[in-house]
C-alpha positions in Angstrom: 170.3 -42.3 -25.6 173.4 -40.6 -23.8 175.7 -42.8 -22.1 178.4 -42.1 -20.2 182.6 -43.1 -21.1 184.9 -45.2 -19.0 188.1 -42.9 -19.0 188.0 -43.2 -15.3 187.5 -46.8 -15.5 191.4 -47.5 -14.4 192.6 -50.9 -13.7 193.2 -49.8 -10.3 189.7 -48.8 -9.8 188.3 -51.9 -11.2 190.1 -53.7 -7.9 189.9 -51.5 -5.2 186.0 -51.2 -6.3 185.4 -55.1 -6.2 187.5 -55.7 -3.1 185.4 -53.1 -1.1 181.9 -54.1 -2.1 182.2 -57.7 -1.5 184.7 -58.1 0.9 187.4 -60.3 -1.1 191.2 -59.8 -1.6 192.5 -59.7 -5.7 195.9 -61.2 -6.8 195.9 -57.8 -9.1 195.6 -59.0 -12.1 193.1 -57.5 -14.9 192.7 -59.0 -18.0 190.1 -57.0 -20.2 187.6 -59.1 -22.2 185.8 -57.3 -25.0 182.4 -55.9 -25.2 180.4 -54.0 -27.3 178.8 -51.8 -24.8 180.0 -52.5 -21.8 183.7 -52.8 -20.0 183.9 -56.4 -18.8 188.0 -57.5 -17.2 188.7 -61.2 -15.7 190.2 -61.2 -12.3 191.5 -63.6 -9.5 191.6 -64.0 -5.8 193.4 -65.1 -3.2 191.8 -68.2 -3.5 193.1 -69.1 -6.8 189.3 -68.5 -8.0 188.4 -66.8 -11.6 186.1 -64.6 -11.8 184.4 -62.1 -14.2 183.4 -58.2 -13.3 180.9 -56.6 -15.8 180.7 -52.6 -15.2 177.5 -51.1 -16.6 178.0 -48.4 -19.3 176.8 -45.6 -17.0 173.5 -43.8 -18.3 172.7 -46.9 -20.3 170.4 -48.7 -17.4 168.5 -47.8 -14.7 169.3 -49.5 -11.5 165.8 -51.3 -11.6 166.6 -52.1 -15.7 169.6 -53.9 -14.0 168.2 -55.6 -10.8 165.3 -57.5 -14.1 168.2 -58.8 -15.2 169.9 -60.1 -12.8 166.2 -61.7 -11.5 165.7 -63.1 -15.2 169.1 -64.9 -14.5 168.0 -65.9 -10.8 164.7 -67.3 -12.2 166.6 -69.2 -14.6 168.8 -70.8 -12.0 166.1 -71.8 -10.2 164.4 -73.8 -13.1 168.1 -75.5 -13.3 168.7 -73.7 -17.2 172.3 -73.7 -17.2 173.2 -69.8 -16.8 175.4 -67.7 -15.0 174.3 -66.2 -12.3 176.0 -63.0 -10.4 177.9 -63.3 -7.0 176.1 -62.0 -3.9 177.5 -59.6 -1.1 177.2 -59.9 2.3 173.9 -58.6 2.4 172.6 -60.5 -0.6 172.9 -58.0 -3.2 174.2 -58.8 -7.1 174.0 -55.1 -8.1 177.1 -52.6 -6.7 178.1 -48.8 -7.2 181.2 -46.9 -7.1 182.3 -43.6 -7.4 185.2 -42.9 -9.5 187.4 -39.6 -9.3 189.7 -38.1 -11.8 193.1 -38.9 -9.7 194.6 -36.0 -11.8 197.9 -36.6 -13.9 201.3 -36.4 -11.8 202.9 -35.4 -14.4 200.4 -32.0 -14.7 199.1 -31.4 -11.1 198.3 -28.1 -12.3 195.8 -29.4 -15.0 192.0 -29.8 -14.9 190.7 -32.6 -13.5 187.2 -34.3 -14.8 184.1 -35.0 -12.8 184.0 -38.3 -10.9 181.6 -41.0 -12.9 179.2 -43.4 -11.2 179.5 -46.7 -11.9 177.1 -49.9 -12.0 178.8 -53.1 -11.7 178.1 -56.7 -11.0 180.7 -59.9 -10.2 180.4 -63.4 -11.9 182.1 -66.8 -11.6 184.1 -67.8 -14.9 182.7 -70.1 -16.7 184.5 -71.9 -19.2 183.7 -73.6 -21.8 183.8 -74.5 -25.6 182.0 -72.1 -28.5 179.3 -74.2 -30.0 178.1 -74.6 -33.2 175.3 -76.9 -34.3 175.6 -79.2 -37.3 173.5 -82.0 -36.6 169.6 -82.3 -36.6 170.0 -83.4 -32.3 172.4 -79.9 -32.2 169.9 -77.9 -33.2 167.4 -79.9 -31.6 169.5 -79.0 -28.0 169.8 -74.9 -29.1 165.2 -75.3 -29.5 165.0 -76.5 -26.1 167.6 -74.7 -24.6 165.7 -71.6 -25.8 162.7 -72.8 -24.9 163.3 -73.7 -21.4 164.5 -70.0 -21.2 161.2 -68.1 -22.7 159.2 -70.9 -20.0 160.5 -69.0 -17.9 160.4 -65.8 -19.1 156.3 -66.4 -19.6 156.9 -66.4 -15.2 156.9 -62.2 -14.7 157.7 -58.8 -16.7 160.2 -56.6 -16.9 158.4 -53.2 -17.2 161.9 -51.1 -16.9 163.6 -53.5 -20.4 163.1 -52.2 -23.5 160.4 -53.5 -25.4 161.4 -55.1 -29.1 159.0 -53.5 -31.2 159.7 -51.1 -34.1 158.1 -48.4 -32.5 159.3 -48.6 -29.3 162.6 -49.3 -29.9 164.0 -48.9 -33.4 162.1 -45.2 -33.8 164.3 -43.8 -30.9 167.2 -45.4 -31.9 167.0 -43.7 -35.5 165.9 -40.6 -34.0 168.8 -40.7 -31.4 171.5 -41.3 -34.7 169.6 -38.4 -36.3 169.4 -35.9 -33.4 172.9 -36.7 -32.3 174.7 -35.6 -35.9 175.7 -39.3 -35.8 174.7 -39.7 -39.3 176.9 -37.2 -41.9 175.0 -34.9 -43.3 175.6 -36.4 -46.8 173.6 -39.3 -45.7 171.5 -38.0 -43.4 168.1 -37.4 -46.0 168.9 -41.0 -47.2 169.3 -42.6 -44.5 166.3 -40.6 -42.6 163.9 -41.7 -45.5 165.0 -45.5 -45.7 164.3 -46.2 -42.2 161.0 -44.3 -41.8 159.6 -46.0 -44.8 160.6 -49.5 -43.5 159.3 -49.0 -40.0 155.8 -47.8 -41.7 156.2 -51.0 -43.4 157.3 -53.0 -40.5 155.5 -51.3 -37.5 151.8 -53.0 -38.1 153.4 -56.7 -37.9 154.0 -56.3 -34.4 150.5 -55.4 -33.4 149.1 -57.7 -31.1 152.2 -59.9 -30.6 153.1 -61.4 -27.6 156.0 -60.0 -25.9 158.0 -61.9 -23.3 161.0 -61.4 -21.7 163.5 -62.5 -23.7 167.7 -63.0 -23.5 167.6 -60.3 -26.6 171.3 -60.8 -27.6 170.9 -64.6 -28.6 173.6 -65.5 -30.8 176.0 -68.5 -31.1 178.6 -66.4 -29.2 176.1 -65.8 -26.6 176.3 -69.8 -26.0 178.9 -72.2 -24.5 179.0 -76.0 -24.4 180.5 -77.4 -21.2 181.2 -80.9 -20.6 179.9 -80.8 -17.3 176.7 -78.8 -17.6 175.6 -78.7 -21.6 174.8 -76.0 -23.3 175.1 -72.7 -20.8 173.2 -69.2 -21.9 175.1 -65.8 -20.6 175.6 -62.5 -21.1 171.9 -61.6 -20.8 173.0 -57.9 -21.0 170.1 -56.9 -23.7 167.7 -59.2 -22.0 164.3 -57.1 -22.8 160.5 -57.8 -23.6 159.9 -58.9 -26.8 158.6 -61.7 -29.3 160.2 -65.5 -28.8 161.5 -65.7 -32.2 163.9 -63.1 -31.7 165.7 -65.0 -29.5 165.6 -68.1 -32.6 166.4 -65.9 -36.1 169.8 -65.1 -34.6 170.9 -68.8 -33.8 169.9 -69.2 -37.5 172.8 -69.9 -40.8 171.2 -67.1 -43.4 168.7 -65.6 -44.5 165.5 -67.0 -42.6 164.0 -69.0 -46.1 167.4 -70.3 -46.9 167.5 -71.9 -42.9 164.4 -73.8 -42.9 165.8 -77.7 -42.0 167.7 -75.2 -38.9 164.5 -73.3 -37.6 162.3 -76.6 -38.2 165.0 -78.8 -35.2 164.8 -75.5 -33.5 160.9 -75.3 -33.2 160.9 -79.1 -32.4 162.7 -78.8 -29.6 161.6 -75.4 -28.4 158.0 -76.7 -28.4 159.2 -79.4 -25.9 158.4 -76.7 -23.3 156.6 -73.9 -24.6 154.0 -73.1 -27.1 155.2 -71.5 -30.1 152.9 -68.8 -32.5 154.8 -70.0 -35.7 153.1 -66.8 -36.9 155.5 -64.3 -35.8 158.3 -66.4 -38.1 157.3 -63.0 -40.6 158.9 -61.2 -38.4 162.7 -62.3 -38.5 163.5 -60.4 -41.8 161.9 -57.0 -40.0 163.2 -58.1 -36.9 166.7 -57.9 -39.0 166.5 -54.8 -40.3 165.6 -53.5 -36.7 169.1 -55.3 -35.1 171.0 -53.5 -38.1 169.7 -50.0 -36.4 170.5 -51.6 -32.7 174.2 -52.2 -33.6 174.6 -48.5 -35.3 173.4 -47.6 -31.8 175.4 -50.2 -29.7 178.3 -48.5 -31.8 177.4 -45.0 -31.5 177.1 -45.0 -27.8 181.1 -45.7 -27.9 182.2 -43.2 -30.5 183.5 -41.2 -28.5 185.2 -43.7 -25.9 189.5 -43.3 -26.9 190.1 -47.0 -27.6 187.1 -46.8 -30.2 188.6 -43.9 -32.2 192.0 -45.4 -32.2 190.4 -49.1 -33.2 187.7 -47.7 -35.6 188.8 -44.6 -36.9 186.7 -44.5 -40.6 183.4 -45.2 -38.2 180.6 -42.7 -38.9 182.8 -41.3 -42.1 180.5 -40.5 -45.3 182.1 -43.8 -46.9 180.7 -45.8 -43.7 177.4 -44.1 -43.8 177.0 -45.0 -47.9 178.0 -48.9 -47.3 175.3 -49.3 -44.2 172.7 -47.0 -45.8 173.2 -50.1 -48.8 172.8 -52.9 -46.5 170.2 -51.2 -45.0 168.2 -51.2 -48.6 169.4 -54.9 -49.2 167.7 -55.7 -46.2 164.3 -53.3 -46.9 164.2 -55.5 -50.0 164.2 -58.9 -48.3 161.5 -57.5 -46.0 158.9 -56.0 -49.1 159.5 -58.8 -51.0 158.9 -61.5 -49.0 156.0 -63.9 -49.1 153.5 -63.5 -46.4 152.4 -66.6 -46.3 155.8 -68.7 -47.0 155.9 -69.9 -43.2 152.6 -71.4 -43.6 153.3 -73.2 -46.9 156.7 -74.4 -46.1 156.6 -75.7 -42.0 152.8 -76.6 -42.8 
């Protein structure tokens, strides 16, 4: 998976590209949020109104990978779950381009300038709110339906241009991308090779025959606000992709999934409010685990080579990196093999 950098991503570009493609005047200001992937920068306008621009990592998503989202998040709104939905043009449209071209350095006119880059980007309202945690049984029982309500309507349509959460069509490219890419040192690289394809033979048969639905993918605590005005509000739908419903619980979830039992009981109880539940695929959280470890070493990879990156993370992808996650990577191999089939069905019975 090649993706493109953001080194012609300058503040100035950010505005002029927002003001052009829908119309509206900017007090100037760019305040840069953080991101794994993507380059995300809070702005205002002359209207004294906040608002949030997202630019797509470019080669990351197709423009019809995109435009699922964005309907995911429309559907959504239209079922009233709390979510934040993109801005529309003129015309209607939530999904923009812009062409951005090296400027050149004043100070070297005489020096090389770089291709222009293409850029996918999208504007939101900000939405504030409070970072919420659960504590109590009706907390968690709020994050279940919250999540349900979502997947009820993600049950609606499909998103053939997502990726699809399965070990074999996603995890496999994403270690043979790390691989192929001289990503991994070559120190690591037999161990790390050998690790992953014996755990994805051990994983890859648990998915057969699992429903997959679209999903918000990315569905952790920090992925949820709590606003006095609206509840709990779901955003950032950036991974949104087809996949089981519980990957959107295991995440929400304290530990390890047999230590968080009381947790994924409230959640089920109020997820099954609005949607049927196959408490089958609760086997899956500890693979499903093991599979998000690769997706981060991805997320990461595909910003290795992005300036602010090296300068934040320089030890990243160093043999002494490679040795710690190739351990946490066993750890989690371990969980997985020695885990009880049937615990699920013994212990929520």
């Amino acid at each position: 998976m090649r993706v493109g950098l953001f080194d012609l991503l300058t503040p100035d570009a950010v505005i002029t590209a927002v003001e052009r493609c829908l119309d509206l005047i900017l007090d100037g200001s760019v305040q840069p949020y953080p991101s794994y992937v993507n380059r995300v920068y809070g702005l205002r306008d002359d209207e004294n109104r906040d608002l949030i621009v997202k630019f797509y990592r470019p080669g990351r998503w197709t423009q019809a990978a995109i435009a699922e989202e964005h309907q995911f998040l429309s559907d959504c709104a239209a079922a009233e779950i709390p979510v934040v939905t993109p801005l529309c043009d003129a015309q209607g449209h939530t999904l923009h381009t812009v062409a951005v071209e090296d400027s050149g350095d004043p100070q070297q006119p005489d020096a090389p300038r770089r291709d222009s880059q293409t850029f996918f980007f999208a504007l939101f309202p900000k939405r504030g709110g409070r970072n919420f945690d659960a504590e109590t049984d009706q907390q968690w029982h709020r994050l279940g339906s919250l999540i349900g309500r979502c997947h009820a309507v993600g049950l609606q349509r499909r998103a053939p241009h997502r990726l699809i959460c399965t070990p074999r069509s996603l995890t496999r490219d994403f270690v043979d991308h790390l691989l192929s890419e001289g990503v991994v040192v070559p120190q690591a690289r037999d161990e790390f090779q050998q690790i992953c394809g014996d755990t994805l033979q051990l994983i890859e048969p648990r998915f057969d025959d699992v429903a997959l639905i679209r999903i918000h993918g990315d569905c952790h605590r920090g992925n949820i606000l709590d606003r006095p005005d609206s509840g709990l509000v779901l955003f950032d739908f950036d991974d949104m992709m087809s996949g089981p419903a519980v990957q959107d619980l295991w995440l929400l979830l304290p530990d390890y999934a047999q230590h968080s039992t009381r947790e994924l009981t409230l959640l089920l109880d109020g997820y099954q409010q609005f949607t049927a539940f196959d408490r089958s695929t609760l086997a899956l959280i500890e693979p499903l685990r093991f599979m998000r470890m690769i997706y981060f070493l991805a997320w990461r990879a595909s910003q290795m080579h992005d300036h602010w990156f090296r300068r934040a993370l320089p030890d990243w992808g160093s043999e002494a990196f490679w040795i710690k996650e190739i351990e946490d990577l066993k750890t989690q191999a371990r969980v997985i093999a020695q885990g009880d089939p049937q615990f699920w069905n013994k212990s929520l019975a």
